[in-house]
C-alpha positions in Angstrom: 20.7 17.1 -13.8 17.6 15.5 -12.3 17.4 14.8 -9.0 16.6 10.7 -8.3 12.9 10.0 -7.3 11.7 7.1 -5.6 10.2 4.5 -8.0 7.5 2.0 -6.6 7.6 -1.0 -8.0 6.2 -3.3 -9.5 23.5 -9.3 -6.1 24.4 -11.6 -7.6 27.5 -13.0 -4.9 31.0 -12.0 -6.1 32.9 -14.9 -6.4 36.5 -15.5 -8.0 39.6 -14.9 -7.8 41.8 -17.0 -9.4 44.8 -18.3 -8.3 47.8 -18.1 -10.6 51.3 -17.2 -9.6 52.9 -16.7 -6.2 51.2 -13.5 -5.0 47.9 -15.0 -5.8 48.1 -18.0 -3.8 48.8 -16.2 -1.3 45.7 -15.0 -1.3 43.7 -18.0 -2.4 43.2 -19.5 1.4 41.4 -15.8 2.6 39.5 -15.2 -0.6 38.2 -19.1 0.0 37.5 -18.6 3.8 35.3 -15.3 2.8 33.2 -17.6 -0.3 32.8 -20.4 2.1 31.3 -17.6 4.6 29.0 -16.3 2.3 25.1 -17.6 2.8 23.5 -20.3 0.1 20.2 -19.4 -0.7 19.3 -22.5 -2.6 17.3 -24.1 -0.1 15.0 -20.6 0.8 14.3 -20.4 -3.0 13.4 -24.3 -3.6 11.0 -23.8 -0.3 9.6 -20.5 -1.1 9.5 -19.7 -4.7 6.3 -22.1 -5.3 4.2 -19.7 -3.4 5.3 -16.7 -5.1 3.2 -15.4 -8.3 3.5 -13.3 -11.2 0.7 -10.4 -11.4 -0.5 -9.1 -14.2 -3.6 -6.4 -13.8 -5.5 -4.9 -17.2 -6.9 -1.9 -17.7 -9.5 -1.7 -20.7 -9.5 1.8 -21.8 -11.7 3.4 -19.8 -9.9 2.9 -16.8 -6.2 3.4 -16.5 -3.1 2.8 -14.6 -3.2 5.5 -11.7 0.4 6.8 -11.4 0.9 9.1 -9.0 3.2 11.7 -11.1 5.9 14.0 -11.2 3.4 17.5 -11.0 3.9 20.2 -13.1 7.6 20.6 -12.9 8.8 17.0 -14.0 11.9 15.4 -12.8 13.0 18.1 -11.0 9.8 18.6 -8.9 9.1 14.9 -9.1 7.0 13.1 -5.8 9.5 11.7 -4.0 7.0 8.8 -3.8 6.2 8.9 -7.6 4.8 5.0 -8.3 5.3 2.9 -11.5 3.7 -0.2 -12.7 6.0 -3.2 -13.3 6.1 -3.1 -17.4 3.1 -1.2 -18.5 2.5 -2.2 -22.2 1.1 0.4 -24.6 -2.2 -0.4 -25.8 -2.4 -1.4 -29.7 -5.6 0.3 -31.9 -7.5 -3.5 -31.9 -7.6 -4.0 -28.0 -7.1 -0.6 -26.3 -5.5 -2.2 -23.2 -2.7 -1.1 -20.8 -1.4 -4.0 -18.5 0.9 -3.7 -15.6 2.6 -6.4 -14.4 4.2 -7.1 -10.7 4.5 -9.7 -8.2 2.9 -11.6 -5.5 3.2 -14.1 -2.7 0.7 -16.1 -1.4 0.1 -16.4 2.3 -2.3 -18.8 3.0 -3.2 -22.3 1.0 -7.1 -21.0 0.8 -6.2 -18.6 -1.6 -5.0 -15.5 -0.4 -2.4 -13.6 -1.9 -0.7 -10.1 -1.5 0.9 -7.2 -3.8 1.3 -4.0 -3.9 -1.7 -1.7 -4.4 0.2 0.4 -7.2 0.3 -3.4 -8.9 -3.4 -3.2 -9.4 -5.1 -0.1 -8.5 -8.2 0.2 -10.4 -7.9 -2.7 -12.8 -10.6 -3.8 -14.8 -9.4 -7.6 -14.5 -6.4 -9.1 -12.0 -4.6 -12.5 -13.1 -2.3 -14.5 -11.4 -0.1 -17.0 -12.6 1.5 -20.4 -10.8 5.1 -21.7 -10.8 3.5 -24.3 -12.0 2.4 -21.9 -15.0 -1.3 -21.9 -14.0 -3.2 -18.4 -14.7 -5.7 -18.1 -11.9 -8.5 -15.1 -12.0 -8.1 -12.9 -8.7 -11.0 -10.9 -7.2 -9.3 -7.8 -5.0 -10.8 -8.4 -1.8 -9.6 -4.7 -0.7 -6.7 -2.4 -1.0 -5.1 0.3 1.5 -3.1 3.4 -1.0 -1.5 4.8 2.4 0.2 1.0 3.0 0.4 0.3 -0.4 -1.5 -2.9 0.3 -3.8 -5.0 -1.8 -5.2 -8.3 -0.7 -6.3 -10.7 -3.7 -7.8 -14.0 -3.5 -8.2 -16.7 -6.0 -10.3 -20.0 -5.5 -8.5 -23.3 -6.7 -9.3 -26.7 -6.0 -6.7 -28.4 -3.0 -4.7 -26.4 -1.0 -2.1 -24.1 -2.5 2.0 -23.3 -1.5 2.5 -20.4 0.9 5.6 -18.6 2.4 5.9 -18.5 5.7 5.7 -15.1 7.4 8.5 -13.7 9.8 8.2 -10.4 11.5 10.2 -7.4 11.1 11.2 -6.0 13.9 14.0 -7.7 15.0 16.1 -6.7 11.4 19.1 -5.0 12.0 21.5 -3.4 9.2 23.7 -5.7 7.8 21.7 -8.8 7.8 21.2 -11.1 4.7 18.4 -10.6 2.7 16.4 -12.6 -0.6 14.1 -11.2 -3.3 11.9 -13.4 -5.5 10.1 -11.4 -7.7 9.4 -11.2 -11.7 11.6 -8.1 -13.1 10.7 -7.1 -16.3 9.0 -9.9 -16.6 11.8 -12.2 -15.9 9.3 -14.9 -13.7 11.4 -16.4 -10.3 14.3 -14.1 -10.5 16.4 -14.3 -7.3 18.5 -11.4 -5.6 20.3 -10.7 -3.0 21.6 -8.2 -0.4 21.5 -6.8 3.1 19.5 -4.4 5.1 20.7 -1.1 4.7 18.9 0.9 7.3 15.2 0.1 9.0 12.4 2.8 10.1 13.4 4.6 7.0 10.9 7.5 6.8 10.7 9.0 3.4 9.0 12.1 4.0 5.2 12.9 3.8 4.4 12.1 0.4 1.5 9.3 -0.3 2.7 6.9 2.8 3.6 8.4 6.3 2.0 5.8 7.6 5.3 3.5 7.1 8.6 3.6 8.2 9.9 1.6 5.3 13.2 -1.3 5.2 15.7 0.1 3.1 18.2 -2.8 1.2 20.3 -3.1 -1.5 18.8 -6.0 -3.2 18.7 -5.6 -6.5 15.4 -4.4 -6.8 13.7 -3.5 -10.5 10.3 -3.2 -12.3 8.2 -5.9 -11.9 9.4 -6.8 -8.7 6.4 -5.2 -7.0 4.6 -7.1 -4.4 6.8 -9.6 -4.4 8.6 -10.9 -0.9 11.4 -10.3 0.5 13.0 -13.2 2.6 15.3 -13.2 5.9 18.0 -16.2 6.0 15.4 -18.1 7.6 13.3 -18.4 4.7 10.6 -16.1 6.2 8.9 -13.1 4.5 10.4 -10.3 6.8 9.3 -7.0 4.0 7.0 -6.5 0.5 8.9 -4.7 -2.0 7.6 -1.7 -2.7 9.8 1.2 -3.9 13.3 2.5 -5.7 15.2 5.2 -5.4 16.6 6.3 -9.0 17.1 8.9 -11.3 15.7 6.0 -14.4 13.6 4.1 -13.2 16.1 1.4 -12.7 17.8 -0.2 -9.9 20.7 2.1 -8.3 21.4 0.5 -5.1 18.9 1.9 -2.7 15.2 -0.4 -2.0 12.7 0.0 0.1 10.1 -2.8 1.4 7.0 -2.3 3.5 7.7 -4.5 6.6 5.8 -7.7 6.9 4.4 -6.4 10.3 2.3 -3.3 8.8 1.1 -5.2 5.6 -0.2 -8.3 8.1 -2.1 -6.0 10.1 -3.8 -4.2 7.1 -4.8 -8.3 5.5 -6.3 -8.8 8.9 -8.6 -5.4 8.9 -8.9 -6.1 5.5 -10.3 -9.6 5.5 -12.7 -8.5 8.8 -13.8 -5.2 8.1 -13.4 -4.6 4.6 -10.9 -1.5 5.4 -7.7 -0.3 7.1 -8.3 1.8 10.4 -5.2 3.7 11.0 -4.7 6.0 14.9 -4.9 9.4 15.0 -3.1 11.8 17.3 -4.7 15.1 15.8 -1.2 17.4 15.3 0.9 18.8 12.9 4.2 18.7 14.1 8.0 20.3 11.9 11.3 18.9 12.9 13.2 21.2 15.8 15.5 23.3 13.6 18.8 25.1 14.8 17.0 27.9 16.0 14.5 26.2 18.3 17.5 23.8 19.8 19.1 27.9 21.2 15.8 29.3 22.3 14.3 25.7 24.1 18.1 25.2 25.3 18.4 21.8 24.0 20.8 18.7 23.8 20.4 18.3 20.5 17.5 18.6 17.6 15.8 15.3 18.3 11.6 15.4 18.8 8.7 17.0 17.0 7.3 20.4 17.5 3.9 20.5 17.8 2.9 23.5 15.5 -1.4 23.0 15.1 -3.6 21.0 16.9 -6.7 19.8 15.7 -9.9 20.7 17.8 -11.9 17.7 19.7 -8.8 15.9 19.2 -7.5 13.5 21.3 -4.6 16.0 21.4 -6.2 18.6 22.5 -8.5 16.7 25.0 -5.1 15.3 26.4 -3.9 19.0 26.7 -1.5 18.9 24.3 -0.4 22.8 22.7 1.5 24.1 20.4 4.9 24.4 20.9 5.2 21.2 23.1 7.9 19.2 21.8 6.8 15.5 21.4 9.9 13.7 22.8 8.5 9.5 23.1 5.3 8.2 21.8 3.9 5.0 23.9 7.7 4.8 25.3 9.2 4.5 22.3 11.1 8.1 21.2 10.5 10.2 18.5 13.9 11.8 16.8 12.2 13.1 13.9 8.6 14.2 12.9 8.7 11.4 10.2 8.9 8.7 13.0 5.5 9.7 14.7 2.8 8.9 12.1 3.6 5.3 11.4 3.5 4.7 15.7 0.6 6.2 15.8 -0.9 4.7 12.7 -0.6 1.1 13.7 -2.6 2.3 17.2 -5.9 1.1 17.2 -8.5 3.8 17.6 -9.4 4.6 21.2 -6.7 3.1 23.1 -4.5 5.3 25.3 -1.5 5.7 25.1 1.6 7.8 27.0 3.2 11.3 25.4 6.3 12.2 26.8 6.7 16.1 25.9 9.1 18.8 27.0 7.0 22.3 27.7 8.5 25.1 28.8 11.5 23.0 29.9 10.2 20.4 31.4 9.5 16.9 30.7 5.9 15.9 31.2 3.7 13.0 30.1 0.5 13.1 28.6 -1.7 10.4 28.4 -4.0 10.5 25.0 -6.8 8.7 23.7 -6.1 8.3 20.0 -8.6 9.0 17.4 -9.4 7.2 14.3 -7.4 8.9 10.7 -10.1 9.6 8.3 -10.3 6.4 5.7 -8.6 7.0 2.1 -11.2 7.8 -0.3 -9.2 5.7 -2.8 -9.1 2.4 -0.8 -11.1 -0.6 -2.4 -13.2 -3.2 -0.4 -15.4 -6.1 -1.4 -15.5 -7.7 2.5 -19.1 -7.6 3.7 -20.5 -6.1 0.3 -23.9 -7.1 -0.7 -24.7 -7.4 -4.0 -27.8 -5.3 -6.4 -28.5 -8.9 -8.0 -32.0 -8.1 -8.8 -32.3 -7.6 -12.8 -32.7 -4.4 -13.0 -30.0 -3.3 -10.8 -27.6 -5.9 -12.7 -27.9 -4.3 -15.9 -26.3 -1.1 -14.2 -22.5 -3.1 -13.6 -22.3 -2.5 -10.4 -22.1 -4.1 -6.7 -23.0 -1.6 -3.9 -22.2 -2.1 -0.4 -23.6 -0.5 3.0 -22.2 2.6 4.9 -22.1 2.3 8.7 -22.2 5.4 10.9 -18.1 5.5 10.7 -17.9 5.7 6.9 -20.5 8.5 6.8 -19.1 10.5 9.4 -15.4 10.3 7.8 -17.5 11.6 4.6 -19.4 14.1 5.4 -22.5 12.5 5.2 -26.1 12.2 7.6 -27.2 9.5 8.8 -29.2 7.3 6.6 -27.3 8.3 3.7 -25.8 6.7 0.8 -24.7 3.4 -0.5 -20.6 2.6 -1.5 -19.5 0.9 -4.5 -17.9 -2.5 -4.1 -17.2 -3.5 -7.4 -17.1 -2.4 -11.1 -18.4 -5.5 -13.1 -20.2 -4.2 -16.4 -19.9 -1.7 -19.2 -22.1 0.5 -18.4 -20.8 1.9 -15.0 -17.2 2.0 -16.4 -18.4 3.8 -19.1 -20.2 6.1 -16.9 -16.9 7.0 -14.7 -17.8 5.3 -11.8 -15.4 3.4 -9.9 -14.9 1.5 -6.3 -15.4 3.7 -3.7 -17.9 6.2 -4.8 -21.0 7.0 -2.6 -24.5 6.4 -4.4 -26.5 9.1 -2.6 -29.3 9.4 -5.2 -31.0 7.4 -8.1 -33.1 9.6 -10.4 -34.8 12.2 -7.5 -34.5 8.7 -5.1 -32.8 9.4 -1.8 -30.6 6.1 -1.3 -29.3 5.0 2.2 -29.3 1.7 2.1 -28.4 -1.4 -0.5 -32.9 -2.0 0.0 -33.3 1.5 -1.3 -30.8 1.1 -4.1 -32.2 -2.5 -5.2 -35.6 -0.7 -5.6 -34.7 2.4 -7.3 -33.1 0.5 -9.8 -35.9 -2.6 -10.2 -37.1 -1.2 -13.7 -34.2 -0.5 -14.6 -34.2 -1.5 -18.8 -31.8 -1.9 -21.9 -31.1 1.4 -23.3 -32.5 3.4 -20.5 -30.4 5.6 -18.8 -30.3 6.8 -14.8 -28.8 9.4 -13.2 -26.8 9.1 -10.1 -25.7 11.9 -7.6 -22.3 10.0 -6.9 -20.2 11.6 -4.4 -15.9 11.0 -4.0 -14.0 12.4 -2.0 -15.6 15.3 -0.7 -17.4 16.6 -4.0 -20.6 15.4 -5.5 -21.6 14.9 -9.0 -24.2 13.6 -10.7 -23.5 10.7 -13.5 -26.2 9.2 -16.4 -25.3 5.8 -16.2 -26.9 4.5 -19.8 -27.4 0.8 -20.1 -26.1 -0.6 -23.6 -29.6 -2.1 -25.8 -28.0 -5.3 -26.2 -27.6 -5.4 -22.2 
């Protein structure tokens, strides 16, 4: 028997008992009470459901659906963080297209709206569509994998709906809870539930970054990106994920809390990219054994096992073995509950470690680093197009590097141009995608979008041009052949 996986994604109230004979109307006045207790949700919906949006995201063929899979042993083995998109459609023989669809909210009347990244990583085209049953074309103005962010935008004339944004923080277990979202591809369903659990950290996987609201709304494909609601008609989470052994709703939901996915739009619309902390450790949970030797209360903290060099870690004097008891006063009872405090700490501020060493309690104070960006994360903020002729025929936008981005990849100074956007044939057809580093064109160094515009000024129908493309941190080189008819 398989074991569940967690499913990214994209109650009804029980009312009724009739009262017929004695023992049942005996009963009636209770069973009233607890209906007339229960929360109407009419008025959150007619408020809120205007600004929420159906997403749909194609893929053309030569780009696909990136779905984060089970490895080599299947179920059994599966990612506990395996992702799926909404209701991907099979492509037929005449159009050769796979489309995933999810949901979205909009949260502000400019334009801006926000899903899920597994909604529409690497999509050759992203639509939205209106309550009012307008399909709007959305450019991805940049996407964060770790949050499972993406921020779209679409340009309408007048202003549009929005939802109005709560915070998460203050949810407790037990609280009230409304999902809008299009399941299956059922547009403005409404569900319903309660906080299960908050801070839920589910392991390593693709996002330590977040400690995750866990609900029991009825939660299903398609539902992806879209909002869930506190009774106040504010978006307290995203919904992001489901735990089940089908792929279908089983009782257990997790949403990305509003919090972490408002702070990744704001980095996002400013600087193009997510900047997460970094501490610089790897740290294990405290196991039976280490509670005897250490003499402890109980198995709460995380044990430092490695620390990085030139860390702020290390600078602070942090070693192996320390146990990490509080992180900028708020405490740490499992190694799961570190990386999402420390990733929502802007780089270089400092911030108090409590640890226990050697039995006693000390505190640390550390400069926190900056987490290496995700070499799968999209951004169009700041990026300045090739427009010259030449450089068009190519399909591509390129962008500039800043001293950061090179020295998170590797590179000198000087070098290399990133990839903003995928617009033509001829660089999907080549492989290339968002993100990739343009280091040389033909035996041209490039370190800058100047260098790149000229390098690629004679740049003809049916000629073709060789790229040394780097991703991740391997380089390749790519002929990039622009179609005659171009």
């Amino acid at each position: 028997m398989s074991r569940p996986t967690l499913r990214l994604l994209a109650c009804s109230v029980l009312i009724g008992l009739a009262a017929a004979g004695g023992v049942q109307a005996q009963v009636a006045a209770p069973a009233a009470a607890a209906t007339a207790a229960l929360p109407d949700f009419t008025g959150i919906v007619q408020q809120n459901a205007p600004a929420v949006v159906h997403v749909e995201a194609k893929y053309n063929g030569r780009s696909q659906p990136r779905i984060a899979g089970n490895g080599a042993g299947g179920d059994d083995q599966a990612e506990i963080l395996r992702r799926f998109f909404g209701m991907p459609m099979m492509p037929s023989p005449e159009d050769q297209k796979h489309i995933s669809l999810g949901s979205g909210f909009i949260i502000s009347s400019d334009g801006y709206i926000l899903t899920n990244n597994h909604v529409v990583d690497h999509a050759d085209e992203v639509t939205v569509r209106l309550q009012d049953r307008r399909t709007l074309t959305a450019k991805v103005v940049g996407t964060d994998p770790q949050y499972d962010i993406a921020l779209l935008k679409v340009n309408v004339p007048g202003k549009l709906p929005t939802v109005h944004i709560g915070e998460s923080q203050s949810l407790k277990p037990g609280q009230w809870v409304l999902a809008i979202g299009s399941p299956f591809g059922f547009d403005y369903t409404v569900t319903q539930g309660i906080v299960s659990a908050i801070g839920r950290n589910l392991g390593s996987g693709d996002q330590p970054y977040t400690s995750f609201i866990q609900t029991d709304v009825p939660i299903n494909r398609g539902n992806s990106g879209g909002p869930l609601f506190n009774l106040q008609g504010q978006v307290v989470g995203i919904n992001s994920q489901i735990y089940s052994n089908t792929g279908g709703y089983q009782g257990v939901a997790f949403s990305i809390p509003i919090d972490v996915a408002m702070n990744a739009v704001e980095q996002l619309k400013t600087k193009g990219f997510v900047t997460r902390g970094q501490l610089g450790v790897m740290v294990q949970g405290i196991s039976d054994d280490m509670v005897k030797v250490y003499k402890l209360d109980r198995g709460a903290g995380a044990a430092v096992t490695q620390v990085s060099p030139d860390s702020g870690a290390e600078k602070a004097g942090i070693e192996p073995g320390d146990i990490i008891l509080k992180y900028n006063g708020q405490e740490i009872d499992q190694p799961g509950d570190l990386p999402p405090l420390v990733g929502l700490t802007k780089p270089g501020t400092k911030v108090p470690l409590e640890i226990l060493r050697d039995g006693k309690h000390k505190t640390l104070e550390v400069t926190v680093g900056s987490a290496p960006r995700d070499p799968d994360a999209v951004s169009s903020t700041g990026s300045i197009a090739a427009s010259v002729t030449g450089a068009r025929a190519l399909g591509l936008t390129v962008g500039p590097l800043d001293a950061d981005d090179r020295k998170q990849m590797g590179l000198r100074a000087g070098e290399g141009v990133q990839v903003t956007d995928i617009s033509g044939e001829a660089a999907a057809q080549a492989g290339l995608r968002p993100g990739d580093v343009i280091l040389r064109v033909d035996q041209t160094p490039i370190g800058s979008v100047a260098d790149f515009k000229s390098a690629t000024r004679e740049v003809k129908a049916g000629s073709t041009v060789l790229l040394l493309v780097r991703r991740g941190d391997q380089s390749s080189f790519l002929g990039v052949t622009v179609p005659k008819d171009k």
